[in-house]
N, C-alpha and C positions, 0 to 999 in steps of 0.2 A: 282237208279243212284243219286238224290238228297240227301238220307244221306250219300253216299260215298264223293260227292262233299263237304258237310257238314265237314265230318269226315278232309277233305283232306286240309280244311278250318283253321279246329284248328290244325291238327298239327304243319301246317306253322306256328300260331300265336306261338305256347309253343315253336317249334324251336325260334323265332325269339326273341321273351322275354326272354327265357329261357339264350338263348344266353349272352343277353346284360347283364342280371342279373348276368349272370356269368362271365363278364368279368368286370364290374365293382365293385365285390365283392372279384376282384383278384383272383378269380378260373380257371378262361382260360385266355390268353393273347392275346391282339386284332389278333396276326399274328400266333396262333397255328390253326392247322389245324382242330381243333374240331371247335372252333370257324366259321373259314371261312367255314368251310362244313354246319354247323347249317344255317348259314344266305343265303346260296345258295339252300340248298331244301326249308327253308324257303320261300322264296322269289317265287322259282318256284311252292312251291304248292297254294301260295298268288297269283302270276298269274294264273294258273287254276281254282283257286276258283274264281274271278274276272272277268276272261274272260266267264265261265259260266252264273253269274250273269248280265253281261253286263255293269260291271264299268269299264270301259273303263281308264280313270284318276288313279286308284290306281292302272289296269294293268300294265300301261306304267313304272309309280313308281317301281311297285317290277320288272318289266324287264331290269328298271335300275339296279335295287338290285343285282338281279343274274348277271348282265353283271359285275358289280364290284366285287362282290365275285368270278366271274370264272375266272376273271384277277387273282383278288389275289392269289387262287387256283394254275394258272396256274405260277408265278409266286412266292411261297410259296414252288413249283416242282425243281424249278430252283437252 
């Protein structure tokens, strides 16, 4: 269960870097939908990794994260 939580740890970080890197290198555009989905499982599997470990403070952060990406998401539908 711990290298899965591990695993589940980094991919949020690569999603969430990965992301930023690619929108400020002009490859995704803050409002395309690759983008906004990166930074939403991002976010959610950075809450699972956090709420396992018991950091409480970075959880609340990425559950902001995802709550603004699943607006945007949902709103990106519209």
């Amino acid at each position: 269960m711990n290298i899965l939580i591990e695993i589940i740890g980094w991919i949020g970080a690569v999603l969430i870097v990965g992301a930023y890197s690619l929108n400020i290198y002009g490859v995704w555009k803050t409002h395309s939908l690759k983008y906004i989905a990166a930074n939403f499982f991002g976010g959610l599997f950075f809450v699972i990794h956090t709420f396992v470990h018991h950091a409480y403070p970075s959880m609340i952060v990425n559950i902001i994260w995802v709550f603004i990406a699943m607006f945007a998401l949902l709103k990106n539908k519209s």
